[in-house]
PyMOL CGO cylinders between C-alpha atoms (Angstrom):
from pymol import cmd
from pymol.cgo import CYLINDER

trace = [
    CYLINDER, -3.58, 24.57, 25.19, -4.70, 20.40, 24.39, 0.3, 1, 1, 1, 1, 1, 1,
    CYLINDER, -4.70, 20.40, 24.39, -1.79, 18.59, 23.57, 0.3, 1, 1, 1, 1, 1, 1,
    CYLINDER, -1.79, 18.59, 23.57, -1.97, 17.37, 19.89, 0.3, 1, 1, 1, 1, 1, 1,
    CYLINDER, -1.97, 17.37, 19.89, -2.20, 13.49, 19.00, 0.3, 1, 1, 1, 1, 1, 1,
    CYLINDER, -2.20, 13.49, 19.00, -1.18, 12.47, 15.76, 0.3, 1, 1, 1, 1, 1, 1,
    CYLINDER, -1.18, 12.47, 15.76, -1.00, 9.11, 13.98, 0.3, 1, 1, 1, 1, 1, 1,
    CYLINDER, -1.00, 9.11, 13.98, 0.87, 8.46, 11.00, 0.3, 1, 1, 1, 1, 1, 1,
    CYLINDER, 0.87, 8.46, 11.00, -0.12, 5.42, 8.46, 0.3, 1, 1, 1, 1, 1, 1,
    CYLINDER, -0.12, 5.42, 8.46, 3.17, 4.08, 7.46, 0.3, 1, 1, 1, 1, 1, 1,
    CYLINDER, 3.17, 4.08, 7.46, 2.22, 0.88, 6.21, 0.3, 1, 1, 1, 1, 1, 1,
    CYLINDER, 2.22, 0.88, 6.21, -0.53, 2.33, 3.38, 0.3, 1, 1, 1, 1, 1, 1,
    CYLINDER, -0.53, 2.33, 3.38, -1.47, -1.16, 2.43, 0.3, 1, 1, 1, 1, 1, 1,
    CYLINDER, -1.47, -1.16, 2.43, -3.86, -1.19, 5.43, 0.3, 1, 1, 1, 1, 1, 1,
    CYLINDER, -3.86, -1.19, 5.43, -5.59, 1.99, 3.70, 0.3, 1, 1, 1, 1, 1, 1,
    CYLINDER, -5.59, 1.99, 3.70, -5.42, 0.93, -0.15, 0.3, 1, 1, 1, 1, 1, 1,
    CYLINDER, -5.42, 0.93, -0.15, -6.33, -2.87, 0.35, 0.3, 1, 1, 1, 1, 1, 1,
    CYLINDER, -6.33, -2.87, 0.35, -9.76, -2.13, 0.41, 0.3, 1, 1, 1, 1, 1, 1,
    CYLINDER, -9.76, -2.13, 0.41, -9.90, -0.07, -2.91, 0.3, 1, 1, 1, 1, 1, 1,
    CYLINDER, -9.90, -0.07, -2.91, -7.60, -2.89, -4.75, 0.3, 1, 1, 1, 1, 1, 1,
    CYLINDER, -7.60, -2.89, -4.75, -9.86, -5.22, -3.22, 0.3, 1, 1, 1, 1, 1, 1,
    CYLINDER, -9.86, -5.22, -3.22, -12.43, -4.50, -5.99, 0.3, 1, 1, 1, 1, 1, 1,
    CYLINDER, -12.43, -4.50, -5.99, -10.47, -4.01, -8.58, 0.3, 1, 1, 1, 1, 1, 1,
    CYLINDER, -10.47, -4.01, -8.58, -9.34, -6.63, -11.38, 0.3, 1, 1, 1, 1, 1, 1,
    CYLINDER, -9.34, -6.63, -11.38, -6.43, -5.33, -12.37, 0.3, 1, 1, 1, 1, 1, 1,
    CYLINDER, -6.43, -5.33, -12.37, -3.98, -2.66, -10.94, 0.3, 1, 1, 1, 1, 1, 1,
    CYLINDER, -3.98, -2.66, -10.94, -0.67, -0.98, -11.78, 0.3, 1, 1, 1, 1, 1, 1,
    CYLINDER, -0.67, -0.98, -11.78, 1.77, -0.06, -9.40, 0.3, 1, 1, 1, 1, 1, 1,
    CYLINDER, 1.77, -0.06, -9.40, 4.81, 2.16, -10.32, 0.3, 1, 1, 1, 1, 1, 1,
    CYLINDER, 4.81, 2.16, -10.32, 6.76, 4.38, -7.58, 0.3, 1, 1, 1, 1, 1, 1,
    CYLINDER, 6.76, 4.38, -7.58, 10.01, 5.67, -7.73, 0.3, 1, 1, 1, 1, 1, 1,
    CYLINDER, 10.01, 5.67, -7.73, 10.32, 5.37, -3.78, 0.3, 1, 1, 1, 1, 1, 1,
    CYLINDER, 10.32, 5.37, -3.78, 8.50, 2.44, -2.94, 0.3, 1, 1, 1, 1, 1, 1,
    CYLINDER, 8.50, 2.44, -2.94, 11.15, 0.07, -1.83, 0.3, 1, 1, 1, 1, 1, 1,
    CYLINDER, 11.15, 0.07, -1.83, 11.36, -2.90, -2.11, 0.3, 1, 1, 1, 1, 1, 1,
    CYLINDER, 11.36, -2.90, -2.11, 8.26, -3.56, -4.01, 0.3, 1, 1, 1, 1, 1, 1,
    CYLINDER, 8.26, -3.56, -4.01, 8.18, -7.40, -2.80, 0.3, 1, 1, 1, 1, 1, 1,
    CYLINDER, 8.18, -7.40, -2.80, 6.86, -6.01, 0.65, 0.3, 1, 1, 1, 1, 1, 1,
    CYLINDER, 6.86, -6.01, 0.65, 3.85, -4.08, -0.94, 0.3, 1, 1, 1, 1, 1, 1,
    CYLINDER, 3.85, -4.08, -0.94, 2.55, -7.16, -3.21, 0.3, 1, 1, 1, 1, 1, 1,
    CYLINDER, 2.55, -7.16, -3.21, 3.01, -9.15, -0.41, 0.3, 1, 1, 1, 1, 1, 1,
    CYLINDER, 3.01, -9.15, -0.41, 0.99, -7.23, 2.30, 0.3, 1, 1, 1, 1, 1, 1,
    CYLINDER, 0.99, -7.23, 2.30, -1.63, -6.55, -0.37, 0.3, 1, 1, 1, 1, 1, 1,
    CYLINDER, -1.63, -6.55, -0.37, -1.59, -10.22, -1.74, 0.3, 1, 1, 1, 1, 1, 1,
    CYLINDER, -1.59, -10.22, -1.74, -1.03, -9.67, -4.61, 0.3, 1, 1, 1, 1, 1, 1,
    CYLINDER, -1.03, -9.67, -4.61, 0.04, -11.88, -7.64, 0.3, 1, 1, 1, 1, 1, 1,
    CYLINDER, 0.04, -11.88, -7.64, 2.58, -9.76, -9.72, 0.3, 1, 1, 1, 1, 1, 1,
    CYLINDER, 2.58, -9.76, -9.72, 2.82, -10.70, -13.78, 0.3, 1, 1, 1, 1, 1, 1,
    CYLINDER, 2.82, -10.70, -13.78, 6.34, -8.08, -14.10, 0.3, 1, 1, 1, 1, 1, 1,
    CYLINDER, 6.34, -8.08, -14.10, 8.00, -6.12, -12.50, 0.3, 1, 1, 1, 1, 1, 1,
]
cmd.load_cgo(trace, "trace")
């Protein structure tokens, strides 16, 4: 048997950045997603509420 390598993505703004990237306007809600600060700052974002 091959031993089994996994990777896990636990910071997703490396894999959504690029779809947000071409977007104009996006809205973010999550229930788990804490604290939101972190995720509009990785994905540069300028935030009108929250």
């Amino acid at each position: 048997m091959y031993p089994v390598f996994k990777l896990t993505c636990l910071d997703t703004s490396i894999a959504i950045k690029p779809v947000f990237d071409g977007l104009s306007r996006v809205v973010i809600t999550s229930g788990t997603s804490s604290p939101l600060d972190m995720y509009f700052k990785k994905l540069e974002f300028e935030t009108a509420v929250q």
